[in-house]
C-alpha positions as CSV (number, residue, x, y, z in Angstrom):
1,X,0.0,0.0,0.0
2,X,2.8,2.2,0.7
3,X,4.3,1.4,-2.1
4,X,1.2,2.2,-4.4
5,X,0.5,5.9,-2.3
6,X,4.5,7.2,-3.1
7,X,3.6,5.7,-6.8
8,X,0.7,8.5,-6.7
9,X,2.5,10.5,-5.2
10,X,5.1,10.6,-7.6
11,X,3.0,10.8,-10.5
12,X,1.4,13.8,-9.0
13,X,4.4,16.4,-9.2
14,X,5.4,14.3,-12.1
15,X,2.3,16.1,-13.7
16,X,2.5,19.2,-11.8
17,X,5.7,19.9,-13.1
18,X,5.1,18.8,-16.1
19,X,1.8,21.2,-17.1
20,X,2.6,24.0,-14.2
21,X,6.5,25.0,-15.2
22,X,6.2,23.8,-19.4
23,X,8.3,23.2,-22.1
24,X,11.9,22.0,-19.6
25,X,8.4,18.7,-19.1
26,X,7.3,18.6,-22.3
27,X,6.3,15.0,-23.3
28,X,7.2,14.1,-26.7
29,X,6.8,11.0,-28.8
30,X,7.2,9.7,-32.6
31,X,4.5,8.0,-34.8
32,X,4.5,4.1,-33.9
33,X,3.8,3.4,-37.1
34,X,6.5,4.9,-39.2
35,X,9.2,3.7,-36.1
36,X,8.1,0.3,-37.3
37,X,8.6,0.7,-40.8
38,X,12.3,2.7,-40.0
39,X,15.0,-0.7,-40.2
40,X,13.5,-1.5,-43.5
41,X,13.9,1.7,-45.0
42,X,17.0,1.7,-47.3
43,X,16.2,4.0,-50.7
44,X,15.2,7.4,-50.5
45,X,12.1,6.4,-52.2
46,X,11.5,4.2,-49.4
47,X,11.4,6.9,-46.6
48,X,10.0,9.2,-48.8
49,X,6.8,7.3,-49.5
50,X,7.0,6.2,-45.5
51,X,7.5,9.6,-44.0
52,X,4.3,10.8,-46.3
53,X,2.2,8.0,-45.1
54,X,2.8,7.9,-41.2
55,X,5.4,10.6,-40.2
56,X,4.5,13.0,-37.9
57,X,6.9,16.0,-38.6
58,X,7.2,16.5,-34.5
59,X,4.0,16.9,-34.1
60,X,3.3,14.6,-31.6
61,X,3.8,16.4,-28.2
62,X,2.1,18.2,-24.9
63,X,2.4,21.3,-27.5
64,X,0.9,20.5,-30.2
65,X,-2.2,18.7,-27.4
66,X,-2.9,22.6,-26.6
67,X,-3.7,23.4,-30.8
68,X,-4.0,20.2,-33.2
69,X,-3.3,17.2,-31.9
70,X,-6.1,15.2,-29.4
71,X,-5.2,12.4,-26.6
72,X,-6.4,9.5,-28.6
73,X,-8.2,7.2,-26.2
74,X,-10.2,10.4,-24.7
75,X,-11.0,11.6,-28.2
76,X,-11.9,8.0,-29.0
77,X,-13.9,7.0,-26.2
78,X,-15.6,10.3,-25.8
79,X,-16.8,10.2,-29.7
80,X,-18.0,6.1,-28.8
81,X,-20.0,7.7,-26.5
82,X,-21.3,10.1,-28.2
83,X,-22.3,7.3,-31.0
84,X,-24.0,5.2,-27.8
85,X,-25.7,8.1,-26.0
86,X,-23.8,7.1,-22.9
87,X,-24.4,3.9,-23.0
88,X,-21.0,1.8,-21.3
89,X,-21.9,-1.5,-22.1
90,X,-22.1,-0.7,-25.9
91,X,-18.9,1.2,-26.0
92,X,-16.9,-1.5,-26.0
93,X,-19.0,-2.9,-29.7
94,X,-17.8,0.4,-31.4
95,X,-16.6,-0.2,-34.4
96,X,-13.7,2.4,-34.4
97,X,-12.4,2.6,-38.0
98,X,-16.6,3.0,-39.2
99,X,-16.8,6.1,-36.7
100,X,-13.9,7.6,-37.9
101,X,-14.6,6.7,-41.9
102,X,-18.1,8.7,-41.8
103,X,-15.7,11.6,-41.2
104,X,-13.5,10.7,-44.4
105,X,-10.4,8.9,-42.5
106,X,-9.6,5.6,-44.5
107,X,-8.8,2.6,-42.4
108,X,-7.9,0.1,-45.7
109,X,-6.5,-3.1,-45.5
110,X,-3.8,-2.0,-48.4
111,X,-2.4,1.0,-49.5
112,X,-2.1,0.2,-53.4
113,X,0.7,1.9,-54.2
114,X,2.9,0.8,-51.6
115,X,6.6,-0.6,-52.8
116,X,6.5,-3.8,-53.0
117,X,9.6,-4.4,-51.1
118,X,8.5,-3.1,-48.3
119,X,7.0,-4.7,-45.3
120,X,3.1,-3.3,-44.7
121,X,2.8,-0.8,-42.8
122,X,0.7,-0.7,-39.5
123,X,-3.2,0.3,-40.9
124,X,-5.1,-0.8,-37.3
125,X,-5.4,3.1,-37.0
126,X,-7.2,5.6,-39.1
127,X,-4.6,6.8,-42.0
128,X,-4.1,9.8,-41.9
129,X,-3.9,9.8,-37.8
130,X,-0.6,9.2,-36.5
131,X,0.0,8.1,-32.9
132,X,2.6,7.7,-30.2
133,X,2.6,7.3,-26.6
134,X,4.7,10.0,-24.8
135,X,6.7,8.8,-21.8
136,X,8.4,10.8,-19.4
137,X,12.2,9.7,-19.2
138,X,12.0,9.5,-15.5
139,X,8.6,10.4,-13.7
140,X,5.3,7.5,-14.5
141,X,3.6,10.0,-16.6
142,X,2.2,8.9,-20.2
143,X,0.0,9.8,-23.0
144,X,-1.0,8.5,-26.5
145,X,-0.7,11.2,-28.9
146,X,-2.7,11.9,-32.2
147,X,-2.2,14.0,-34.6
148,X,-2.7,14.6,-38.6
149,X,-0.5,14.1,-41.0
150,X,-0.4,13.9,-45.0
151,X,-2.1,11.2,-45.6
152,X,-5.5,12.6,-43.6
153,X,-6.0,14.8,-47.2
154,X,-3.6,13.3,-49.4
155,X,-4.6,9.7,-49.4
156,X,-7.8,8.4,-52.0
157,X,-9.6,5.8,-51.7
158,X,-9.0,3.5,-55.1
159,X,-11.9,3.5,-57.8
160,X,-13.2,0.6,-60.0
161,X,-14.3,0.5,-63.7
162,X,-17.5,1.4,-62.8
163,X,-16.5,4.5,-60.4
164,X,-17.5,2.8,-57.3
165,X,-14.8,3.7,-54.6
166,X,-12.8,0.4,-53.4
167,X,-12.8,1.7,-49.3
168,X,-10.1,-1.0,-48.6
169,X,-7.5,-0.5,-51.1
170,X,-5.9,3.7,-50.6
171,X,-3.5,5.8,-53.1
172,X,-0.8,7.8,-51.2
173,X,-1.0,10.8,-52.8
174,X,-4.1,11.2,-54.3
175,X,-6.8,13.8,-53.0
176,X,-9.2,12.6,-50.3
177,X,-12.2,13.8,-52.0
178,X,-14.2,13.2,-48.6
179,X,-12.3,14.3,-45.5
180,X,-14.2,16.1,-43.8
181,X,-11.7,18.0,-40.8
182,X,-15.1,20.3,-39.7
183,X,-17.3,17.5,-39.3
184,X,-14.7,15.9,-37.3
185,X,-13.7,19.4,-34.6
186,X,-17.5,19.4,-34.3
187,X,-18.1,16.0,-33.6
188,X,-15.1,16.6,-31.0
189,X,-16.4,18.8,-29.1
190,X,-19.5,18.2,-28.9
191,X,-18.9,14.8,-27.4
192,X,-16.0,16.1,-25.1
193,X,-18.8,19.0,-24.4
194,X,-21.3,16.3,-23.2
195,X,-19.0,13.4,-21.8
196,X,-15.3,15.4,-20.6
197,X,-16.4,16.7,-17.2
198,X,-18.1,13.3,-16.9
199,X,-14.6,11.7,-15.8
200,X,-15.3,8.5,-14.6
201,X,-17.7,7.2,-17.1
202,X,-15.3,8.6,-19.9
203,X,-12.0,6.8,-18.0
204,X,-14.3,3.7,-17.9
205,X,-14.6,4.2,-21.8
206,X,-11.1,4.5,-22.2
207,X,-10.7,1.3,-20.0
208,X,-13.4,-0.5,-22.5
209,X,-11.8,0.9,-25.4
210,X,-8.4,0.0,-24.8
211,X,-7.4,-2.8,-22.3
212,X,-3.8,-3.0,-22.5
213,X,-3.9,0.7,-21.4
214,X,-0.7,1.2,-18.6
215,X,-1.4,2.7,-14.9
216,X,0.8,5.4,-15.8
217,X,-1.1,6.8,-18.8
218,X,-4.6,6.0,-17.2
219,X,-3.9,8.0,-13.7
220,X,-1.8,10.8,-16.4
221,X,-4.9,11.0,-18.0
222,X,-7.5,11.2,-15.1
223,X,-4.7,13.7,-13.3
224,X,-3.4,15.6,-15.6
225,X,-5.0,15.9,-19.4
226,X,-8.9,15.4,-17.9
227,X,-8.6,18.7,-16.2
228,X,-6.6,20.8,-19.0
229,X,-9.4,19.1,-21.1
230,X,-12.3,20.4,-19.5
231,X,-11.1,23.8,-18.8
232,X,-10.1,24.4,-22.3
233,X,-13.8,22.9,-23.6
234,X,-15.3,25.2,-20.8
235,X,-13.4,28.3,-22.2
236,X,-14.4,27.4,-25.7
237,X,-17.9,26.7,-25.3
238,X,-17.7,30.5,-23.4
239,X,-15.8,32.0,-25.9
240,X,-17.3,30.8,-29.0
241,X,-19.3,27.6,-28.3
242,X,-16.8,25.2,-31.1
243,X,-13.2,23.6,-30.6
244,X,-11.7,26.4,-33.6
245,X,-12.6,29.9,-34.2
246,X,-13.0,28.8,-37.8
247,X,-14.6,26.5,-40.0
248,X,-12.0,23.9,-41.0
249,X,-13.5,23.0,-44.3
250,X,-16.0,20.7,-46.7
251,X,-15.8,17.1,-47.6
252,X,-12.5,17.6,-49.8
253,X,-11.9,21.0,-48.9
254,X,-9.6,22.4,-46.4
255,X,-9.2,26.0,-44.5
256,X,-5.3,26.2,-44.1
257,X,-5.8,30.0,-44.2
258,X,-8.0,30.6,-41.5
259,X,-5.3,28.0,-39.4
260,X,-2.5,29.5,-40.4
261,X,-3.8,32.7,-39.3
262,X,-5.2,31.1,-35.7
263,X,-1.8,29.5,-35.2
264,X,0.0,33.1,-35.8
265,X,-2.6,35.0,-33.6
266,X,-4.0,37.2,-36.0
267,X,-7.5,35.8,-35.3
268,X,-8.6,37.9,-32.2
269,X,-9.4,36.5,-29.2
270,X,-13.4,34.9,-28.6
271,X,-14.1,35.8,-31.9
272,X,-15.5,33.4,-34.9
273,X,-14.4,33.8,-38.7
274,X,-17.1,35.1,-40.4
275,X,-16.0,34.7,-44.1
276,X,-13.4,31.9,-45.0
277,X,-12.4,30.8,-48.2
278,X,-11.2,26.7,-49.0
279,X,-9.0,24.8,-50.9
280,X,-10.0,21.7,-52.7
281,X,-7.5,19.2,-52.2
282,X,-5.6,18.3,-55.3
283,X,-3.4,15.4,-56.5
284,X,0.1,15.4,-55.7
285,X,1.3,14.9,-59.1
286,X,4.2,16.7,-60.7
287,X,3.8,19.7,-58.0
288,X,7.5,19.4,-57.5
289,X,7.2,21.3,-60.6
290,X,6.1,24.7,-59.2
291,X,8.0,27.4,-58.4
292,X,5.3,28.3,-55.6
293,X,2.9,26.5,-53.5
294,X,-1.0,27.3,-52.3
295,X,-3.7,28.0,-55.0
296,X,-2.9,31.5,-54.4
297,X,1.0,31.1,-54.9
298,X,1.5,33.1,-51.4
299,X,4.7,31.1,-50.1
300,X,8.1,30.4,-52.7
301,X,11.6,30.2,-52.0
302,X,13.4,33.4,-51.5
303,X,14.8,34.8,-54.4
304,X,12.3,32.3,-57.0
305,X,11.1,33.9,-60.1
306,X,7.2,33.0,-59.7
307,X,6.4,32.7,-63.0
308,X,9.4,31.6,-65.1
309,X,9.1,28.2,-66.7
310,X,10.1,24.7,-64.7
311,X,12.2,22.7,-67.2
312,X,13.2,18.8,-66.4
313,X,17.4,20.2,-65.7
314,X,15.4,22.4,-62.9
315,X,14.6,19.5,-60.9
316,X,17.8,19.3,-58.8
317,X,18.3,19.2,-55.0
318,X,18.8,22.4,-54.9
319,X,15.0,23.2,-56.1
320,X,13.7,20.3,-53.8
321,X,15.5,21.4,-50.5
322,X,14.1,24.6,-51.3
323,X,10.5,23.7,-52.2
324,X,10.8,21.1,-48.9
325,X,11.4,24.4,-46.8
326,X,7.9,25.7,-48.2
327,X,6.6,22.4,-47.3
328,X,7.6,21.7,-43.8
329,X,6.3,25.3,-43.2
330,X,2.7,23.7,-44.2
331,X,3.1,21.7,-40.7
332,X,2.5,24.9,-38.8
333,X,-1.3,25.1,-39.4
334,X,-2.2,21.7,-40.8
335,X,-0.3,19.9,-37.4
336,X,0.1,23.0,-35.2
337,X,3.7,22.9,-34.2
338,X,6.2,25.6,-34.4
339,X,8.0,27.4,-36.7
340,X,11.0,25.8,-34.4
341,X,9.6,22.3,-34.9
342,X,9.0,22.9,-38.6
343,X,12.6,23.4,-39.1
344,X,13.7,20.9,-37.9
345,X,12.1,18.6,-39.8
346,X,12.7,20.2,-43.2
347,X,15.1,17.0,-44.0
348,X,11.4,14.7,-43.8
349,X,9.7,17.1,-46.1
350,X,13.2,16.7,-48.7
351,X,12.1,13.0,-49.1
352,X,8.6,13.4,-49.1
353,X,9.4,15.6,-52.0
354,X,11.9,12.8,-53.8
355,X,9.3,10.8,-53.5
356,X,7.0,12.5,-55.3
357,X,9.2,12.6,-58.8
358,X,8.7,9.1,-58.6
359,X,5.2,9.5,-57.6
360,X,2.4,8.4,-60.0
361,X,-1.8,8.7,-59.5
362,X,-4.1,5.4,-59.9
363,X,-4.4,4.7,-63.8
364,X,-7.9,6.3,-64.8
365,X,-10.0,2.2,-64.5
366,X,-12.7,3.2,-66.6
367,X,-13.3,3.1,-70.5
368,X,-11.4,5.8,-72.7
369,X,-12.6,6.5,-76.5
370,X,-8.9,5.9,-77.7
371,X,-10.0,7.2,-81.3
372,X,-10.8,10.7,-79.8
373,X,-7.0,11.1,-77.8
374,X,-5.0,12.0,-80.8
375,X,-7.6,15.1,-81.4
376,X,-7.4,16.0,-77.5
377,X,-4.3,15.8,-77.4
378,X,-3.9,18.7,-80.2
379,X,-6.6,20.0,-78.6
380,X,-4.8,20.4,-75.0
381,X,-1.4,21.5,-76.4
382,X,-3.1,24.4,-78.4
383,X,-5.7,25.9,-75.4
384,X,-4.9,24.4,-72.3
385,X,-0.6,23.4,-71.8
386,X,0.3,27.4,-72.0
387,X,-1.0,27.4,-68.3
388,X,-1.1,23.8,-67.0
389,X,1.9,22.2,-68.4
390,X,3.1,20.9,-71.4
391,X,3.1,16.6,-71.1
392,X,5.1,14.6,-74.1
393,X,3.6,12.7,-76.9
394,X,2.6,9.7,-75.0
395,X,-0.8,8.4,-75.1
396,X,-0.3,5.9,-72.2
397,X,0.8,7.8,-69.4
398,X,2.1,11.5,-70.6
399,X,4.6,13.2,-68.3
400,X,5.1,16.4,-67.9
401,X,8.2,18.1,-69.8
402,X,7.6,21.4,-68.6
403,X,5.7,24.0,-66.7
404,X,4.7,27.8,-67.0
405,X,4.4,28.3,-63.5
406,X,1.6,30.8,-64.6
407,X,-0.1,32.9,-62.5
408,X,-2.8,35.1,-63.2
409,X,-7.1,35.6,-63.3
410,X,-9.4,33.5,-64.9
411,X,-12.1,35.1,-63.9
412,X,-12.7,32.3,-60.6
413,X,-14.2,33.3,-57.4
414,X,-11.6,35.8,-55.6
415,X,-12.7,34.7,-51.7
416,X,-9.7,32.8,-51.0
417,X,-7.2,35.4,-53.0
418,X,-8.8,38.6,-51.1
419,X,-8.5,36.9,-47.6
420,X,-4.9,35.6,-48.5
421,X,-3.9,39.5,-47.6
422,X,-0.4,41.4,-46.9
423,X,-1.2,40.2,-43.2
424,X,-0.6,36.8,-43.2
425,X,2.3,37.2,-45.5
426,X,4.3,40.1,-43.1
427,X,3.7,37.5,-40.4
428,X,5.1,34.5,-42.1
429,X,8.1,36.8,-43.5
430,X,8.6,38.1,-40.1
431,X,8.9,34.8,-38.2
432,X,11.6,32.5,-38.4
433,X,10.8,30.7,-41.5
434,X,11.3,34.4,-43.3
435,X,14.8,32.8,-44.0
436,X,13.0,29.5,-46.2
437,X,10.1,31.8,-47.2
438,X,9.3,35.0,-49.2
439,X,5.9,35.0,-48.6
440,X,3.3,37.4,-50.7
441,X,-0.5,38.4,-50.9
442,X,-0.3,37.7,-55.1
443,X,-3.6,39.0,-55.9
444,X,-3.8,36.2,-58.5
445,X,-4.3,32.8,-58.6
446,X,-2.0,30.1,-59.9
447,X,-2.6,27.3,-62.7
448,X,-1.7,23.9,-61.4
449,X,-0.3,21.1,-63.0
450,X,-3.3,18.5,-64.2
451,X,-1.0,14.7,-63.0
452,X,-4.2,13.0,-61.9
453,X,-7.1,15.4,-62.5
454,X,-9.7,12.9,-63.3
455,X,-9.9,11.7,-59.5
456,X,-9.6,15.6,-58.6
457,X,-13.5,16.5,-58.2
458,X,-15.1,18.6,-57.5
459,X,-12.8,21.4,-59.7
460,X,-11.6,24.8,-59.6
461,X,-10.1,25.8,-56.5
462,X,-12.9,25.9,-54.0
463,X,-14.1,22.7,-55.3
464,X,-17.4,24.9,-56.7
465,X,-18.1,22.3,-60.1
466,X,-18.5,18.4,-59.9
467,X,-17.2,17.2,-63.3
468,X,-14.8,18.2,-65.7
469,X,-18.2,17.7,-68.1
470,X,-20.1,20.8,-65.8
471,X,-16.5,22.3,-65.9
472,X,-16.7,23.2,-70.0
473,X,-20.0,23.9,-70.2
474,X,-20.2,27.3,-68.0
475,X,-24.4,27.5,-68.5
476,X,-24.6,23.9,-67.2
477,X,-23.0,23.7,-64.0
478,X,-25.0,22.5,-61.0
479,X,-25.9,25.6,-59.2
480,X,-26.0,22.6,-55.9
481,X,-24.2,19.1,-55.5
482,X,-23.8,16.5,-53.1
483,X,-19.7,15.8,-51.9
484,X,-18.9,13.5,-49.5
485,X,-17.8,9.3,-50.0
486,X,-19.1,9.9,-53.7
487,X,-18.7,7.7,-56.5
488,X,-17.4,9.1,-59.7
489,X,-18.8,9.3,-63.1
490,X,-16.4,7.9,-65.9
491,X,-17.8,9.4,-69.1
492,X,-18.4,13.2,-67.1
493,X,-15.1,12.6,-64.7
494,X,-16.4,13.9,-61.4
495,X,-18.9,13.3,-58.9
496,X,-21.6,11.0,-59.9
497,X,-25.2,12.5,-60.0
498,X,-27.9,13.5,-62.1
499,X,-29.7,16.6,-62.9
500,X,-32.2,17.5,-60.8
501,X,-34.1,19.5,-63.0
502,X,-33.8,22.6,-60.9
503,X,-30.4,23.7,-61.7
504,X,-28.8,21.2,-58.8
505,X,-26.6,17.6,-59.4
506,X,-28.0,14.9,-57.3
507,X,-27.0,11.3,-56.0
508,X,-28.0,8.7,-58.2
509,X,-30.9,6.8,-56.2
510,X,-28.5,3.7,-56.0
511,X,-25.7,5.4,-54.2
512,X,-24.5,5.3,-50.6
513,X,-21.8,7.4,-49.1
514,X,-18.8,5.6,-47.8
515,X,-19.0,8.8,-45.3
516,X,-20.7,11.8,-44.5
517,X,-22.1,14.0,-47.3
518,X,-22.4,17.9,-47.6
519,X,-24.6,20.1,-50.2
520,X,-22.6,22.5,-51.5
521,X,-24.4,25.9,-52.7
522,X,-22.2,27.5,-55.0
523,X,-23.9,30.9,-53.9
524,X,-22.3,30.8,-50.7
525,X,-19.1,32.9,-49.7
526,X,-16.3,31.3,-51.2
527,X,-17.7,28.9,-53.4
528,X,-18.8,30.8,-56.6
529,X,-18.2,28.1,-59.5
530,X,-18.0,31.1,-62.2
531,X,-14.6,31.8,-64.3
532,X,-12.3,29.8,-66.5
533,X,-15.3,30.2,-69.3
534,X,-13.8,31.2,-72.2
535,X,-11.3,28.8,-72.7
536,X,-14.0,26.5,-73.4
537,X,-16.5,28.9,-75.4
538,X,-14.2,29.1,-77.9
539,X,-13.8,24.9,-78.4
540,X,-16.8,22.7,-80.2
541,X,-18.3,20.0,-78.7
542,X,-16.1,17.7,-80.0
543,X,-13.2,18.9,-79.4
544,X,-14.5,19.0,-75.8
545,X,-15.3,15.8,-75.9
546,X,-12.1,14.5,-76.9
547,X,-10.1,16.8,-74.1
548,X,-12.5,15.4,-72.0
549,X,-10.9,12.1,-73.3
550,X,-7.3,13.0,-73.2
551,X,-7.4,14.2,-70.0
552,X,-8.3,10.8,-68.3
553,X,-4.6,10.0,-69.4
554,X,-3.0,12.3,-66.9
């Protein structure tokens, strides 16, 4: 007995100091997952591929638990309550990789493109969410860790000939078309709202949940990250009744300004984001290629020429240590750690970016007119590669050759380029990554490389039209569509639906979503789907028609 009360005893100050005096305590940890996958990693391409999938960029600590990350067996058994109404007895029957699919994480049992040489990698957790238990060196204090990484938005489910998604078998790389990182913060804290001040029925979840769970993490969590919990959901539900001061996004879409912005305090204090503007997530292909990053081409290297051409004899490690600096710096807001912590983990983000000059999309499974590619491959080359890229003669798998870097108005909604002001760019230039980054409001939006469009929906920036079909025919596109665990359609390439007769794009009657769904009204702030209009007025139906073709290639 004496034994177990200096045990407590010592795990209390372990915890005091550790949350009372800060960072000298700090707990931190490394994904699980990618420490697993570390003695078989020999080729860059190896670690590369690896670091993308499960590295956590330092973002698993007792910082980042006070911005992005969550303790992972509160956050899990307080949404499995949530999902039972309270009920203990059917906590333990949660089917953890379903609750966290209907928010868009994939929990596959493969990841298609993964080397072959490679051992398989841990997927018992939701990709996208790394873990790690943090361990004190000396004192009995412990914590599992969860965080985002790439993979959460840059991970697609697979798609059959048919367009049906295949929810076992993921694409590294690819855009996740349905994570949904608002429905998720809601869900958060609405179940830590209703079940985080109720400690010991949410402790007895945890001990449901996970069994194997050590004293030292459960009495760390009922002593030290309950209460920090609770007091923070208390101050939020005062302040401004939500876990962010921002929406975090749409099925597919993310807010990375609006976080940015929260993480370098130029959201004021108790107050909501009215207006925000989102990105739709793209492919990853060939966007080594840019000379900037962001829709809005607001971050580059110092020194880069934004718009002068990319050519192959570009592509040295010069170009990809400096593009990896831009990269790493996209840890601050997506993973909340520090400009500090960002830097150091530059070196991951130079492999991440190797890998992706390696790095191609799914092959487009569905039926291509082969008799229509020769005409839309003229017919890309003549209207379309002065802004997106010039790709070689093949008509297998064309890679690019070389890219404009062009940046400029076509006439798309201006939301996200008006609320990407000077602001934002002063306080990135000011910090410390002002010596990886020249950041700049640009005014203008840039033209992305098309690598692995046809998996892309919805399009344009804000994700505002469904198929590349709606896309070249201005006066047709939906004025409302579903997203959200969608299938695609193979002859439009986009979201499958039909015409509602009122102007909107609805599910087919045969369809259910692998996770939750979202209207999108393209009337609303942000998600105008005009512009980009007379690039297509000026082609004939067939010669759409055979782009439309051509462009399945890529």
């Amino acid at each position: 007995m004496k034994r177990i009360a200096f045990a407590v005893l010592l795990l209390l100050c372990g915890v005091a100091a550790l949350f009372l005096f800060g960072k000298p305590f700090d707990l931190r940890t490394s994904s699980t997952a990618l420490a697993s996958l570390e003695p078989a990693l020999q080729s860059e391409r190896d670690r590369g591929i690896a670091t993308f999938g499960f590295g956590d960029f330092g973002a698993l600590s007792t910082d980042t638990l006070r911005t992005s990350a969550v303790p992972w067996k509160l956050a899990v058994a307080a949404l499995a309550l949530h999902q039972t109404q309270g009920d203990l007895n059917a906590v333990g029957e949660v089917d953890v990789s379903a609750l966290f699919r209907t928010f868009g994480f994939h929990s596959p049992k493969e990841i298609a493109n993964w080397p072959s040489g490679l051992p398989k990698p841990d997927l018992t957790k939701p990709l996208g969410l790394n873990t790690g238990v943090a361990r004190h060196e000396f004192l009995p204090t412990a914590v599992t860790i969860a965080n985002t990484g790439c993979a959460a938005c840059h991970a697609s489910v697979t798609y059959r000939a048919d367009g049906t998604p295949d929810t076992e078998r993921i694409w590294l790389g690819m855009p996740n078309g349905s994570i949904n990182l608002e429905a998720y913060a809601s869900a958060l804290f609405s179940a830590f709202k209703t079940y985080g001040h109720d400690s010991g029925r949410l402790l007895s979840a945890v001990q449901r949940l996970f069994p194997e769970t050590s004293w030292a993490e459960r009495q760390t969590l009922r002593f030290a990250i309950l209460p920090l919990l609770q007091k923070e959901i208390t101050e939020r539900e005062k302040d401004f009744d939500r876990l962010l001061p921002f929406s975090a996004g749409l099925p597919g879409a993310t807010n990375g300004l609006d976080a940015l912005k929260n993480q370098l305090d130029l959201i004021p204090n108790g107050t909501v984001v009215e207006k925000s503007a989102f990105n739709s997530v793209p492919d990853l292909g060939e966007r080594h290629w840019r000379r900037s990053f962001l829709n809005t081409a607001v971050y580059a290297p110092p020194g880069s020429d934004l718009q002068s051409e990319t050519r192959p004899e570009h592509l040295d490690n010069t170009h990809l240590k400096e593009m990896a600096s831009v990269v790493a710096y996209f840890t601050v807001p997506s993973m909340g750690v520090t400009a500090e912590v960002a830097e150091a983990h530059i070196e991951d983000a130079e492999v991440v970016l190797k890998w992706l000059t390696t790095y191609r999309p799914q092959p487009f499974p569905g039926q291509i007119d082969r008799t229509q590619l020769n005409l839309g491959q003229s017919v890309y080359a003549a209207n379309c590669s002065r802004c997106h890229g010039v790709y070689n003669s093949s008509l297998e798998t064309p890679e690019l050759v070389s890219f404009p870097n062009w940046l400029g108005d076509v006439g798309t909604d201006r939301g996200l380029m008006e609320l990407t002001d000077q602001s934002v760019a002063d306080a990135v230039n000011a910090g410390r990554f002002g010596r990886y980054i020249s950041a700049k409001s640009t005014g203008a939006y840039a033209a992305p490389p098309l690598t692995g469009i046809w998996a892309s929906a919805p399009y344009l920036h804000n994700g505002s039209v469904p198929t590349l079909w709606h896309l070249m025919r201005p006066d047709r596109r939906p004025l409302k569509f579903v997203v959200g665990g969608h299938s695609l359609d193979m002859e439009k390439v986009g979201i499958r639906g039909r015409a509602d007769g009122a102007g909107g794009w609805v599910p087919q009657a045969d369809h259910s979503p692998w996770a939750l769904t979202e209207e999108i009204d393209v009337n609303a702030y942000g998600l105008g789907n005009q512009g980009h209009e007379s690039e297509f007025d000026i082609l004939s139906e067939d010669e759409k028609d055979a782009l439309l073709e051509y462009l399945k290639l890529l």
